[in-house]
C-alpha positions as CSV (number, residue, x, y, z in Angstrom):
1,X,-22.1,57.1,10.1
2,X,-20.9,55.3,6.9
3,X,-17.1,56.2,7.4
4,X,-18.0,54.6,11.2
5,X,-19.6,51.4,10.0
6,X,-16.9,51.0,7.1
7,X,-13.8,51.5,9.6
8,X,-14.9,48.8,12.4
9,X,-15.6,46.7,9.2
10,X,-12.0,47.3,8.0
11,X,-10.7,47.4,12.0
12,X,-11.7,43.5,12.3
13,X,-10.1,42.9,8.7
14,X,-6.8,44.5,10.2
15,X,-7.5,42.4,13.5
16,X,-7.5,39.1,11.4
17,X,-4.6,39.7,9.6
18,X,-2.4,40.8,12.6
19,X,-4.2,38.4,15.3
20,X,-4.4,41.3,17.5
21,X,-7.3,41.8,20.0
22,X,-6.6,45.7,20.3
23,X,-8.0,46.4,17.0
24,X,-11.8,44.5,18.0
25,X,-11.4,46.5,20.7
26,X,-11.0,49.5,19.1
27,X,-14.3,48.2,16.4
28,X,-16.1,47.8,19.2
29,X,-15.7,51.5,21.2
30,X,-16.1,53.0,17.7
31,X,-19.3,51.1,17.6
32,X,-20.8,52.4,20.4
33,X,-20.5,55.9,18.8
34,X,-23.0,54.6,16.6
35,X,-25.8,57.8,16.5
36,X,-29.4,57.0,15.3
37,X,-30.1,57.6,11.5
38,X,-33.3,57.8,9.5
39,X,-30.8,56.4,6.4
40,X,-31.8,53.2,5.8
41,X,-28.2,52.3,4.0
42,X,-26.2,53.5,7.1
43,X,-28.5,51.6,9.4
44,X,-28.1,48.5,7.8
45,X,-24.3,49.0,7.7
46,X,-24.7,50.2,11.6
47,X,-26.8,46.9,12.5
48,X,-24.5,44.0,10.5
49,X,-21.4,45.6,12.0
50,X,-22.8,45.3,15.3
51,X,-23.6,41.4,14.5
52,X,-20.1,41.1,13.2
53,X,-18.7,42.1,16.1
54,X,-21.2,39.8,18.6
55,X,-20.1,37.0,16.0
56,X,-16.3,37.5,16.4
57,X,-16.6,37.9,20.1
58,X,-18.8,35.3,21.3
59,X,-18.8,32.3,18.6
60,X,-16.7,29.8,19.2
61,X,-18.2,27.3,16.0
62,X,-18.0,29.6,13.3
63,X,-18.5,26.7,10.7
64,X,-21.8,26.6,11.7
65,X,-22.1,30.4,11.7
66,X,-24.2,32.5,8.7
67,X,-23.4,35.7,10.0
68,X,-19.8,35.0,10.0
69,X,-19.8,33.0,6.9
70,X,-21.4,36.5,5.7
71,X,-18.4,38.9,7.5
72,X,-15.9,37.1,5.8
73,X,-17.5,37.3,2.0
74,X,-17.5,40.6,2.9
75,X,-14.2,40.8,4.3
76,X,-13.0,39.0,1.5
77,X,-14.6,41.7,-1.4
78,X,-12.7,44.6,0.0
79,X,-9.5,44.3,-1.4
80,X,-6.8,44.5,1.3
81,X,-5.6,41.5,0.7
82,X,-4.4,38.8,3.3
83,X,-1.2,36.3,2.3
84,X,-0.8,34.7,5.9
85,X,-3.3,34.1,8.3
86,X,-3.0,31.9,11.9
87,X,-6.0,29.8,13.1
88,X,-6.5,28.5,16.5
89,X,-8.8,28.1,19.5
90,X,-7.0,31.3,21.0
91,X,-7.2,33.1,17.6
92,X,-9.6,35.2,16.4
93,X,-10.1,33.2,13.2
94,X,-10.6,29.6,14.8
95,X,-12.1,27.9,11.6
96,X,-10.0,26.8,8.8
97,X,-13.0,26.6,6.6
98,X,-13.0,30.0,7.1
99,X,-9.2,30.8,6.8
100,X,-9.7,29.5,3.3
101,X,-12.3,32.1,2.3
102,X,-10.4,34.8,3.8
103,X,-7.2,34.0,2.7
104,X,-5.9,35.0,-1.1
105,X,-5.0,32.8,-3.5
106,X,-1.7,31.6,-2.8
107,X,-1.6,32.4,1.1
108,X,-0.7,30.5,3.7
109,X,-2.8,29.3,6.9
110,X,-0.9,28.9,9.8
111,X,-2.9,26.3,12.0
112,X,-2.4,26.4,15.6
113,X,-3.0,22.9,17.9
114,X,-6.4,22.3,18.8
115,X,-9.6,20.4,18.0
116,X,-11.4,21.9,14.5
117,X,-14.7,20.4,13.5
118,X,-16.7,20.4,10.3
119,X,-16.6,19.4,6.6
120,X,-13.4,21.0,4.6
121,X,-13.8,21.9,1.0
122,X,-10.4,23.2,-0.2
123,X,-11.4,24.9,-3.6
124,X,-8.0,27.6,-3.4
125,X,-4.5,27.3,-4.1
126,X,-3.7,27.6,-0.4
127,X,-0.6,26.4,1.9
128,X,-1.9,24.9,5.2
129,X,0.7,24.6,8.1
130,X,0.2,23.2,11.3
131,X,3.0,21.1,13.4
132,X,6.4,21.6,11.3
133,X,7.7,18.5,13.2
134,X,6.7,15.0,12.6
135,X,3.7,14.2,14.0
136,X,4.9,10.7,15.8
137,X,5.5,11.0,18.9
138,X,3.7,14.1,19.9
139,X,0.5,14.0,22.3
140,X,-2.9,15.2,21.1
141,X,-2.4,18.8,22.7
142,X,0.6,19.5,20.4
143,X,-1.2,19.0,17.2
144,X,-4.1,20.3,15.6
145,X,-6.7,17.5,14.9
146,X,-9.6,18.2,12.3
147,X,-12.3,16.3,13.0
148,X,-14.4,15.7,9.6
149,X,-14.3,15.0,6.1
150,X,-11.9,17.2,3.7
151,X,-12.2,16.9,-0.5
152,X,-9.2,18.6,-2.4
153,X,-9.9,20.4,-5.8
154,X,-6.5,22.5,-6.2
155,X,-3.1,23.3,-6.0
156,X,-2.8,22.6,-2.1
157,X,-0.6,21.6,0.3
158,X,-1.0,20.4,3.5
159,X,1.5,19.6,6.7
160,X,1.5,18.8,10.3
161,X,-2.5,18.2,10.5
162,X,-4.3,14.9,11.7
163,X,-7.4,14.5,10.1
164,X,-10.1,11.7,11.7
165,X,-14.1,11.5,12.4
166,X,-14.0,10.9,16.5
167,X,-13.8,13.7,18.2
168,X,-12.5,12.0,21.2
169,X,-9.7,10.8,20.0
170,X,-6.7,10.7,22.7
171,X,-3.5,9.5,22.6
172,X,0.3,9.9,24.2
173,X,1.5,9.6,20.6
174,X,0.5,8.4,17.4
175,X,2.5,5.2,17.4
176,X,1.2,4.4,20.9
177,X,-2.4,4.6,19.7
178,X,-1.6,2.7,16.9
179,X,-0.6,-0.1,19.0
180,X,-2.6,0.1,21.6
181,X,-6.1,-0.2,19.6
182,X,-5.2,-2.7,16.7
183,X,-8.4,-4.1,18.2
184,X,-11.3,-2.6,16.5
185,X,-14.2,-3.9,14.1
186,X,-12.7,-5.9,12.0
187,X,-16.3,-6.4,10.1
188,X,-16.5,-3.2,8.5
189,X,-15.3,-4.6,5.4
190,X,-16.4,-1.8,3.2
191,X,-14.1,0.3,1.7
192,X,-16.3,2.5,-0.3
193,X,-17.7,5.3,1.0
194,X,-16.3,8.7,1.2
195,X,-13.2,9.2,2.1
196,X,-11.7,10.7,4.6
197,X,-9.5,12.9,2.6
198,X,-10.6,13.0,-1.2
199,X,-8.5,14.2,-4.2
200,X,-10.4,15.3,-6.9
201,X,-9.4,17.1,-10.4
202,X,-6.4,19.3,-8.3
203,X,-2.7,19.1,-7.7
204,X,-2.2,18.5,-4.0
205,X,1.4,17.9,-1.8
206,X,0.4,16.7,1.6
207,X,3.4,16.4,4.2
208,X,3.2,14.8,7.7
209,X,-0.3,14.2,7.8
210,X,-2.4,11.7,10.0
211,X,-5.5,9.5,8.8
212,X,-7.1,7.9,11.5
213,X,-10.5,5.9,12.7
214,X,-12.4,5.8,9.9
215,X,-14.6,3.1,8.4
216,X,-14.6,4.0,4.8
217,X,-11.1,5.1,2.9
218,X,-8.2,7.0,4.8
219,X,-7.4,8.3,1.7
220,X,-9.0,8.0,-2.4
221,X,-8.2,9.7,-5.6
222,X,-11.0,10.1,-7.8
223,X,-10.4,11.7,-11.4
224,X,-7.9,13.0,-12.7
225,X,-5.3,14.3,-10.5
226,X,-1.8,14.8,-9.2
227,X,-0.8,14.4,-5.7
228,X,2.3,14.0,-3.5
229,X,1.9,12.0,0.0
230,X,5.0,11.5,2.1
231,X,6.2,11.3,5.6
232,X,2.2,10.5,6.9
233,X,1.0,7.7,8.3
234,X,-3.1,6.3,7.9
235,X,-3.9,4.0,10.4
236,X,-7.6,2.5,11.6
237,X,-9.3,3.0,8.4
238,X,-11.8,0.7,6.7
239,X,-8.7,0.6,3.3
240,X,-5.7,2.7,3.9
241,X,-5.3,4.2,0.9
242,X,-7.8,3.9,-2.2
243,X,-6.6,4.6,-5.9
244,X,-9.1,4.3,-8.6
245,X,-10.4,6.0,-12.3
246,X,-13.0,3.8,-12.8
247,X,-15.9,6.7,-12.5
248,X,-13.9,8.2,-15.4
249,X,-12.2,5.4,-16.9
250,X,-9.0,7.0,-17.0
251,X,-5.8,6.6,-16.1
252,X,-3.9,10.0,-15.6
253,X,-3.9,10.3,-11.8
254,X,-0.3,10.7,-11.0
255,X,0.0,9.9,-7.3
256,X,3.1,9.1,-5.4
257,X,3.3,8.2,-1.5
258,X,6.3,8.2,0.3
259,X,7.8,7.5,3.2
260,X,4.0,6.2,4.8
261,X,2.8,4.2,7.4
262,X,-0.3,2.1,6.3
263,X,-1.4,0.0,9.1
264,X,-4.6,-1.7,11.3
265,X,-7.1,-1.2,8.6
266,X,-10.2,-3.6,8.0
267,X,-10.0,-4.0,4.4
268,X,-6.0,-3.9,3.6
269,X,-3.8,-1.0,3.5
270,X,-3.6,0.0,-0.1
271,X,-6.1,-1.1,-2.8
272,X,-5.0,-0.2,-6.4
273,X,-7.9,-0.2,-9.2
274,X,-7.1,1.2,-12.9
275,X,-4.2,3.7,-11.8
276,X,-0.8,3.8,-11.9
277,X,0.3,4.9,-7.9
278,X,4.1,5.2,-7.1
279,X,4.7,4.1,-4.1
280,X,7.8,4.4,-2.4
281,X,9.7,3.4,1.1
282,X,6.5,2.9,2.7
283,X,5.8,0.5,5.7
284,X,2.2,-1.6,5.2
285,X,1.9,-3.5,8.0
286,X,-0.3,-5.1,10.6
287,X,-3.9,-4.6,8.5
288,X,-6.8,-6.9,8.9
289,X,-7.2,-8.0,5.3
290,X,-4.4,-7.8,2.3
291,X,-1.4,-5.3,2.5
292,X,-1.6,-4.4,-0.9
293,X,-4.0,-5.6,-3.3
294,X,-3.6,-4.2,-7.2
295,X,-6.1,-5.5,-9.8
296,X,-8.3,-4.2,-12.8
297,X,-5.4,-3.3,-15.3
298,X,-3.3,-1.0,-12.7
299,X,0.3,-0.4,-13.2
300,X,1.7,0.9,-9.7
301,X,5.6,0.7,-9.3
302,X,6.5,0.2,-5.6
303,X,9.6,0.0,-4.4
304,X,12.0,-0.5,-1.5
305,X,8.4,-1.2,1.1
306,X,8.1,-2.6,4.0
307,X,5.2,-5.1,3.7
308,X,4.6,-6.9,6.6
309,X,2.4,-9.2,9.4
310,X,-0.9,-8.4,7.4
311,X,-3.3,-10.8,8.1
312,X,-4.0,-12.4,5.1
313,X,-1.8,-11.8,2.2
314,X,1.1,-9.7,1.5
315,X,0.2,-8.5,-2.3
316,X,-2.4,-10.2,-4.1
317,X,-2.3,-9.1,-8.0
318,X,-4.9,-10.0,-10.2
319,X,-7.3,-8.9,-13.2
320,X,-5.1,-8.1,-15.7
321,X,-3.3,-5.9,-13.3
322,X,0.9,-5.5,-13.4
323,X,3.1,-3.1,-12.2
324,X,6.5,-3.3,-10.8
325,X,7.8,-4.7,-7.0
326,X,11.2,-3.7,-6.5
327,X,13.6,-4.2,-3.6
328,X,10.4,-4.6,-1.7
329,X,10.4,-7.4,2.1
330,X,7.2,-8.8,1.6
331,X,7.4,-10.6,5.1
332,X,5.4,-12.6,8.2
333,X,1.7,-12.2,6.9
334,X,-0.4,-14.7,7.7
335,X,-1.0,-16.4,4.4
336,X,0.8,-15.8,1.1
337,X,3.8,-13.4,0.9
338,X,2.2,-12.8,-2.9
339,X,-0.7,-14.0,-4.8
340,X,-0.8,-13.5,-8.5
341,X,-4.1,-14.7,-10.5
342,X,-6.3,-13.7,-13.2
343,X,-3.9,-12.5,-16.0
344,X,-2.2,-10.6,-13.7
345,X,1.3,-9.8,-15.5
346,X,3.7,-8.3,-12.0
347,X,7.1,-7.5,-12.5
348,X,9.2,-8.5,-9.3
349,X,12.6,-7.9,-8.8
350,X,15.0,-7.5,-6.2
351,X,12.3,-8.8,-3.6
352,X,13.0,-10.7,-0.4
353,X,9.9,-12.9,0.3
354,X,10.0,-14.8,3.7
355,X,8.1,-16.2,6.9
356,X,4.5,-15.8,5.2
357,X,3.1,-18.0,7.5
358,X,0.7,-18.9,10.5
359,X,1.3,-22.0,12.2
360,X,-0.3,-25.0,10.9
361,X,-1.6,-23.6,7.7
362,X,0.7,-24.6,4.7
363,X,1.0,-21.0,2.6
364,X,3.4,-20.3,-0.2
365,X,5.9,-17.7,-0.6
366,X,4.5,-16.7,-4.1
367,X,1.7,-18.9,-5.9
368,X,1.2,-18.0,-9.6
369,X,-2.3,-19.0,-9.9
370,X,-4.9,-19.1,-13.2
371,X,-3.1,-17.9,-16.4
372,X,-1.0,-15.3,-14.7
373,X,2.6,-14.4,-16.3
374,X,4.4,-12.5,-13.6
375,X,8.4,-12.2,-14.2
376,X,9.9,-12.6,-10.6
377,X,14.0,-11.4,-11.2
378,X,16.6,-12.0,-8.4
379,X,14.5,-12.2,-5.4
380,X,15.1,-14.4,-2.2
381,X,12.4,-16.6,-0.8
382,X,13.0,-18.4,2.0
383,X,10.9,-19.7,5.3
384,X,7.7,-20.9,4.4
385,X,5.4,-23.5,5.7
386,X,5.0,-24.8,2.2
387,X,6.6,-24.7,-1.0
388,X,8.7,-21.5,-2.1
389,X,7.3,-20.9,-5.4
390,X,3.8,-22.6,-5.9
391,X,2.6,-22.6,-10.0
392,X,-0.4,-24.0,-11.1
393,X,-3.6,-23.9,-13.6
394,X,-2.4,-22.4,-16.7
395,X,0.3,-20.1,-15.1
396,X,3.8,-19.1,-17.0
397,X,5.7,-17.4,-15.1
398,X,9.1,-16.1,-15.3
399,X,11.8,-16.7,-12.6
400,X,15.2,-15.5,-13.2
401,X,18.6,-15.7,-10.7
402,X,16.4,-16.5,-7.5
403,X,17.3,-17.7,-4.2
404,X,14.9,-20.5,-3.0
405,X,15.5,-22.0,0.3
406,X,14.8,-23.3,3.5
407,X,10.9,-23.3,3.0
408,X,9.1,-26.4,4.8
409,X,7.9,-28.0,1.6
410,X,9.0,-28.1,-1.5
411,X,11.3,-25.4,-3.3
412,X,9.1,-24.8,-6.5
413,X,6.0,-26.8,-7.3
414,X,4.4,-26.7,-10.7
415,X,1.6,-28.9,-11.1
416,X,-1.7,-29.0,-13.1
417,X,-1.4,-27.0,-17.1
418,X,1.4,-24.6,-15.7
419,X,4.6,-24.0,-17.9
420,X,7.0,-21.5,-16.1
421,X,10.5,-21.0,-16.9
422,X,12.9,-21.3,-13.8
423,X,17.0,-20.0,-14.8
424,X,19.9,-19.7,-12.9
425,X,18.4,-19.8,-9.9
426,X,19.3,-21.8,-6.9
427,X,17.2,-24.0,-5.2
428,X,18.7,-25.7,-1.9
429,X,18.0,-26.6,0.9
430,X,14.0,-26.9,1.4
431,X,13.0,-29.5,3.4
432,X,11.6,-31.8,0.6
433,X,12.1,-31.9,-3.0
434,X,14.2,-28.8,-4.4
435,X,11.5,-29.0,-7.6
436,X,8.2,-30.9,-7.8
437,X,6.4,-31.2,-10.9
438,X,2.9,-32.9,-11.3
439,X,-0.4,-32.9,-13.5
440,X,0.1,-31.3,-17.0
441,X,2.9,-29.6,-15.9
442,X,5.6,-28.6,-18.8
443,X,7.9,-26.0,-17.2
444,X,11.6,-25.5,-17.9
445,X,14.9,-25.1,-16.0
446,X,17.7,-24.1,-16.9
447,X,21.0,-23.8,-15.3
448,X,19.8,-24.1,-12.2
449,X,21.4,-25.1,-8.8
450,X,19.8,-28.0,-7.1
451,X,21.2,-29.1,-3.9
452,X,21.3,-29.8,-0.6
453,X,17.2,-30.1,-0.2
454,X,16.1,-32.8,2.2
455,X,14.4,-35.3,-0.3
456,X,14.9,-35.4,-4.0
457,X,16.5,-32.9,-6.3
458,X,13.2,-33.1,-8.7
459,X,10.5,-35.4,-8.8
460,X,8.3,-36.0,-11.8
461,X,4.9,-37.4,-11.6
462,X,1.4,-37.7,-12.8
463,X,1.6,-36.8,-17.1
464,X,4.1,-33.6,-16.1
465,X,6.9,-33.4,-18.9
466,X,9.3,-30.8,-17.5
467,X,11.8,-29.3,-19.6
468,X,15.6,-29.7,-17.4
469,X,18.6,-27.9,-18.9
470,X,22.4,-27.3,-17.9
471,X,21.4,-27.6,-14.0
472,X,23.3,-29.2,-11.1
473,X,21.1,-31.8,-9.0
474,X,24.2,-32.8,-6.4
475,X,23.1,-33.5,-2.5
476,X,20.2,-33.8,-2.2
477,X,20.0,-35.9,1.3
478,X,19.1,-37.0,4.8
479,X,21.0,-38.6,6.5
480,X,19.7,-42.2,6.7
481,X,17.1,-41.7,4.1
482,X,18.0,-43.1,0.9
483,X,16.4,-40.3,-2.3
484,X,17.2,-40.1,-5.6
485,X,18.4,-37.1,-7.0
486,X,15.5,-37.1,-9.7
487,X,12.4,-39.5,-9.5
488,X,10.2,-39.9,-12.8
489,X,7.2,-42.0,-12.4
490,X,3.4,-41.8,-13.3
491,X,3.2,-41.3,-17.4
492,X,5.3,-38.0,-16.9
493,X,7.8,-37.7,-19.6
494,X,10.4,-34.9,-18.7
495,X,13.4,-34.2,-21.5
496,X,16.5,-34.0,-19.1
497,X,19.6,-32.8,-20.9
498,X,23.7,-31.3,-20.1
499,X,23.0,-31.9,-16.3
500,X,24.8,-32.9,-13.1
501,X,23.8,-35.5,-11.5
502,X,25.8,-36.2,-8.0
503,X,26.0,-36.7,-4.2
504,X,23.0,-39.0,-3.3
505,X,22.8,-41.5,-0.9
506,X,20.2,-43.7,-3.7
507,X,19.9,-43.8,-7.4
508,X,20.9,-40.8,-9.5
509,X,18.2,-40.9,-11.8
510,X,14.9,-43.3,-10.8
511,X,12.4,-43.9,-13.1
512,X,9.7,-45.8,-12.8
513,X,6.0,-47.0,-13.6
514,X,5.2,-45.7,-17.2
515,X,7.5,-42.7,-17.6
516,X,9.4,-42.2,-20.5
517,X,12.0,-39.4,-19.7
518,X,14.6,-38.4,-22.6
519,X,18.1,-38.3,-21.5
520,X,20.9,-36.3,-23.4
521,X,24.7,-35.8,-22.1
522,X,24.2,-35.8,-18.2
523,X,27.4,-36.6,-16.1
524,X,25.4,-39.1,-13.8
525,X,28.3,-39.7,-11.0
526,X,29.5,-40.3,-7.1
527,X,25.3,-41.5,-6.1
528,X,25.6,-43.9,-2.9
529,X,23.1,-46.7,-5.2
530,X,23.3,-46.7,-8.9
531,X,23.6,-43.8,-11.4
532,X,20.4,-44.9,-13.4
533,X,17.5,-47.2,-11.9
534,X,14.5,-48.2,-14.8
535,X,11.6,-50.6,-13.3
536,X,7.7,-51.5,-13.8
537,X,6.9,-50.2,-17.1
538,X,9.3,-47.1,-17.4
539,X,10.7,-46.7,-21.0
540,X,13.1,-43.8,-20.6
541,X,15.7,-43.3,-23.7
542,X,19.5,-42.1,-22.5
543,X,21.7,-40.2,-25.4
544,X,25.2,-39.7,-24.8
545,X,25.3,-39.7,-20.4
């Protein structure tokens, strides 16, 4: 009777492994051979194989099963070992919870389309597989959809599943559903929670995975840990993706995501606190909030994203954060393209920043706000409602070979304490001045291109004292409108030095009121009115023009 019990027990072992039916079968008519014992050992073998076999047959929720949970601890202690093993509504295994307590350490879970429930605690070094094609455009039938909560603690990896919390979820395809319900609670506005799929203390590679509909995080990282995301998309959550150390203050979580969609989520797409994320050809688009907001010392790098029609900003950077943007189109959100404040030190290169806009609301390509330092190299930013470059407070940034143009107000504007250094960038064709500098304002230019903006070239006012070196201001004009290529009035006192000053159809130079500009070898030349025009109280001093 012991020899019986042990063989259906090893019979639905072999059944597992294989997936074939014929060996239950087999459990069971050995089973009914069962005889009656007065051993109380063989008995209690005789009775839990007989509940085994019920269980296998007739559950269909073995999450929620003890007596299954129990067969496959057993299952598990007899060493026979299983490396592969295939999940599925038809299968005889149809829990991946499950699968991961059967399977050994470094096996593989083959996962079958179909609708799986529960909470997933993956605590193995295991491989699950479910649709080896990308996920997009496939209907629900064709993939396998977990429905719950999963927390990572090793060396996993995980492909072709879509992991969400409503159960009726329903869709042609995933990029149809993404389109077709952008409209959803846009009050959830709280991005902690749990997660729906947590990394903690493990080493995880997840592939062509789906986050959807959930109101706390699509995705977080909490301690330390090392995880690659690529080819997934994470859509209708309450924050996209989550990165943070701050239970642990530390800074080692090595996370990369690439080749993501991040979209329609209620409090941005990717929120970055005290990590260091790489994040890489990913498209962030369409959330209700921020597309990517990075703050509390982090230094992500992203580059070559997609981030776009958010609903307010682009990237806001702030708290001492940094990081590095590169070859990044930071494009039509509704408010700023990027937003850099509290200490926030960004490195931007590379970077086309246009169309931030929505109609009627005057929003910046970039404003450097507080006493931020970013360093913005080579980028193009074009197509704003207001000014391209917007510095103020105590900001001192650096801007380097930039392309400023054709944004509705003025090309850069640096007004109250701010003090950034603008060089060899070219500034043309805005629809007032090129620059505008006001308040406190000290910044510097140097050999910069200034032309063909719609008002003046620069104009200087309030106690600003701008530092202009080795630039062109030529062309600046409307037709019929008569500006000067540089206006200094208020009590400003700007140093203006080696420059070009050409093509208008006023003055070259107008100062006026109190301001006492200094002047040193400028080519002043070809203006439609006169080169230099002093009135009111101006006391401006010329060298060598």
């Amino acid at each position: 009777e012991t020899l019986k019990g042990y063989e259906v027990l090893w019979l639905i072992k072999l059944a597992i492994i294989s997936g074939e039916n014929d060996f239950i079968k087999e459990a069971t008519e050995i089973a009914k051979t069962f005889a009656e014992t007065d051993n109380k050992a063989e008995k209690t073998l005789q009775a839990r194989m007989c509940e085994y076999l019920s269980a296998i047959t007739e559950s269909t929720d073995l999450a929620n099963n003890v007596v299954k949970d129990e067969l496959y601890s057993n299952l598990y202690s007899i060493d026979l070992g299983i490396k592969e093993i295939t999940v599925g509504p038809t299968q005889i295994v149809k829990s991946i919870h499950l699968a991961i307590k059967m399977v050994d350490a470094g096996g593989t879970i083959s996962v079958d389309a179909g609708l799986y429930k529960g909470y997933l605690e993956v605590y193995k070094n295991v491989h699950i597989i479910g649709c080896r094609d990308s996920i997009l455009n496939k209907s629900s039938d064709e993939l396998p959809i977990f429905v719950g909560m999963c927390q990572i603690h090793d060396s996993v990896k995980i492909e072709g599943i879509v992991f969400t919390t409503n159960k009726n979820i329903s869709f042609g395809d995933l990029d149809v559903y993404i389109h077709e319900n952008s409209d959803f609670d846009s009050n959830r506005r709280k991005y902690y929670g749990i997660p729906l799929l947590l990394f903690s203390s493990c080493n995880a590679i997840l592939r062509n995975v789906g986050l959807l509909d959930f109101k706390y995080e699509g995705i977080s990282f909490d301690s330390e840990c090392k995880a690659e995301i690529s080819d997934s998309i994470i859509s209708h959550c309450g924050c996209g993706a989550y990165f943070s150390s701050s239970f642990n203050n530390n800074t080692n979580t090595q996370i990369s995501i690439t080749n993501t969609q991040i979209s329609y989520c209620a409090d941005g797409g990717v929120i970055i606190r005290y990590s260091n994320p790489k994040i890489t050809n990913c498209e962030i688009f369409s959330n209700k909030n921020v597309g990517i907001s990075i703050c509390e010392n982090a230094v992500p790098v992203i580059e070559k994203c997609n981030i776009h029609n958010n609903e307010r900003n682009g990237v806001e950077i702030q708290d001492s954060a940094s990081g590095t943007f590169k070859n990044c189109q930071i494009h039509d959100n509704k408010r700023l393209g990027i937003w850099i404040r509290e200490k926030a030190a960004p490195v931007v290169e590379e970077c086309k920043i246009y169309n931030n806009k929505t109609e009627g609301e005057l929003y910046s390509g970039i404003l450097a706000d507080d006493d931020s330092t970013p360093q913005i190299n080579r980028c193009e930013i074009s197509g704003h409602l207001s000014d391209g470059i917007w510095e103020r407070k105590q900001a001192c940034g650096t801007y380097t070979n930039c392309d400023i143009h054709n944004n509705e107000q003025c090309g850069v504007e640096i007004q109250d304490s701010a003090s950034g250094t603008f060089s060899n960038c070219e500034i043309h064709n805005n629809t007032l001045q090129g620059v505008s500098a006001c308040g406190d304002a000290k910044g510097t230019f140097k050999n910069c291109q200034i032309h063909g903006n719609n008002s003046n070239g620069i104009w200087i006012y309030g106690n600003a004292a701008p530092v202009v070196e080795k630039c062109t201001i030529q062309d600046n004009k409307t037709e019929n409108m008569n500006k000067p290529g540089i206006v200094v009035s208020g009590d400003s006192k700007p140093s203006i030095s080696n420059c070009e000053i050409c093509g208008h159809l006023s003055d070259g130079i107008w100062e006026k009121e109190r301001a006492s500009g200094t002047y040193t070898n400028c080519n002043i030349h070809n203006n439609e009115q006169r080169g230099v025009e002093i009135q009111d109280s101006a006391s401006g001093t010329f060298k060598n023009c």
